[in-house]
C-alpha angles and dihedrals in degrees: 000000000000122000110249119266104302082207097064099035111107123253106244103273092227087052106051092026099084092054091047085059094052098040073050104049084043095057094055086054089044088047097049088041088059092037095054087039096057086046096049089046083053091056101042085047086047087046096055092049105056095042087059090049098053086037090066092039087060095085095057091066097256121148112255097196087055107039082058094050089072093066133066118256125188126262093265090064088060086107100047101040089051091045085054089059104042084049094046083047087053079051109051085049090056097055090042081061093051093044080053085049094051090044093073085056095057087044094067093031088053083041095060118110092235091052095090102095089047098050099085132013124295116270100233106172095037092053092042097234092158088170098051100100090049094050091036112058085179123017121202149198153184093237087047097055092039078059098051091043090058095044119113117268117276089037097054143064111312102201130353097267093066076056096051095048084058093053097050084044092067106052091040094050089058094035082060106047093043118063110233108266093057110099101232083066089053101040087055089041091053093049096038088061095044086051097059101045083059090046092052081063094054097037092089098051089046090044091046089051099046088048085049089053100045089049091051091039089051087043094058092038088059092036084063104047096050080057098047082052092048093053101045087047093052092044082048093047091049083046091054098045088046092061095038082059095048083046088054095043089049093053094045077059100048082052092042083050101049094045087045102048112099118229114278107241127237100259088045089056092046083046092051090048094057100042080057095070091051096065122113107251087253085063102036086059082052094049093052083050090059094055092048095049092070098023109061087177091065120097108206095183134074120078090273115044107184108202119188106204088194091062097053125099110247098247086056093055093046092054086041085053103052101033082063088040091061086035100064092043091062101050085045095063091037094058084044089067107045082045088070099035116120101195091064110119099222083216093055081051104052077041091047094044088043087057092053098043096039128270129282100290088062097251118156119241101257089215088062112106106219108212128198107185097198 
């Protein structure tokens, strides 16, 4: 009597247990390999964005270094990002001393003897204006803009030009509500003359300052960026190495494996043989690439491919093995199911299966790989 199919007989469990715990444990690592590099390649994606974003935003006059510090940076930004701040503090410290600076000069605008009618809000209803607020969009005032000065920061002025443009906004506004030959409009038109030549002192020191700031601005920014960039290319370097590791495991396997496999027998190898002839022509074409994979010598094309299963190395015949075993499995199942489906026309099958064996005159089908396993 002859033995069952030695295709279809189990590997002893103790023996091929210890190998299904280390693919195993490889695939985890593979998995969280894959799983860290598509989030890194998210980040990286998310990082670029936004620096071309802020990097079109820049000509507007917004702060770089703030405007980042609203996002969150990886670790390796920690120095940067704390460099920024120490260096936007310096600066703050800077403009305060230019608003102290442009202090002394409302102090002897306010102390002129025409600034009285500047020094607090108009009086619109005492005065009866009842078109102010139609010809004026945004009335101003000394008192307003000392206000404004002694606020706390974030509510107050920001640099010495916001204060400037106040200041210009006073005497124009009145400059614009009364005709030229009121007093009010000459007495605006006269301080408003006197503030600018003192302004025109203090200018180079405000335009040096704002320069100083872009640059630094522009220098942290950059700092930043070269860290972000750091960062990304060491995770994607550990990345690397991590999957380099799980590429050499997995080839200490493939070896474990090849000096661990038994001999095929004899009968094994004529079995083999036989199931091969029984693949669809997909997986006949997939068997041939298995072979090849591990016997370069092995040329799976041409319309007769002649395989010598003697010839073969025994891991390539396991893998050969196992690959037909779960084959034929497959197209088991699948010829199961058209078996049951109503819907088949009985004609499209005996067309179908005339296609795949050759047509009426008894040609073979020319795409059909014939295959003589030796």
């Amino acid at each position: 009597m002859m033995d069952a199919d030695p295709l279809s007989q189990p590997e002893p469990r103790d023996y091929l247990e210890p190998f299904r715990v280390s693919v195993h444990q490889i695939l985890n690592r593979v998995n969280q390999c894959l799983v860290q590099l598509e989030k890194q390649v998210t980040e990286v994606e998310q990082f670029y964005e936004s620096t071309d974003n802020i990097q079109g935003n820049n000509s507007k006059g917004g702060s770089l270094v703030k405007e980042k510090g609203r996002e969150k940076h990886p670790t390796g930004t920690k120095k940067p990002m704390q460099d920024a701040s120490h260096t936007e503090a310096a600066a703050a410290k800077r403009m305060q001393e230019l608003m102290r600076q442009f202090s002394t000069i409302l102090r002897q605008i306010t102390q002129h003897k025409w600034a009285w009618p500047f020094l607090d809000p108009v009086d619109v209803e005492g005065l009866k204006l009842h078109d102010y607020y139609e010809v004026i969009d945004k009335p101003m005032d000394f008192s307003t803009i000392k206000s404004k000065m002694e606020a706390k920061e974030g509510t107050g002025y920001n640099n010495v030009r916001e204060i400037y443009a106040d200041v210009r906004l006073i005497f124009k506004n009145a400059m614009k509500y009364n005709n030229e030959k009121h007093d009010v409009h000459v007495m605006a038109k006269t301080l408003l003359e006197k503030f600018e030549e003192k302004w025109l002192q203090l200018l180079p020191k405000v335009a040096e300052e704002e320069k100083r700031q872009l640059d630094e601005e522009a220098q942290a920014q950059l700092d930043i960026q070269l860290a972000q960039e750091t960062t990304y290319a060491n995770k994607a370097k550990d990345i690397s190495t991590e999957l380099y590791e799980v590429d050499m495991q997995l080839k200490s396997l493939k070896e474990m494996v090849i000096q661990k496999c038994r001999k095929l027998s004899t009968q094994e190898k004529k079995m083999l043989g036989v199931t091969l002839g029984k693949l669809s022509l997909e997986n006949l074409y997939r068997a041939l690439d298995v072979v090849a994979e591990t016997n370069p010598i092995f040329q799976p094309t041409g319309d007769e491919v002649d395989l010598d299963l003697d010839a073969q190395s025994d891991y390539t015949l396991w893998r050969l093995k196992a690959f037909v075993k779960d084959a034929l499995e497959e197209q088991e199942k699948i010829d199961e199911g058209a078996a049951v489906n109503p819907n088949d026309n009985p004609d499209d099958k005996r067309n179908k299966k005339r296609r795949d064996s050759g047509d009426s005159s008894g040609k073979t089908n020319p795409k059909r790989k014939k295959l003589s396993a030796l």
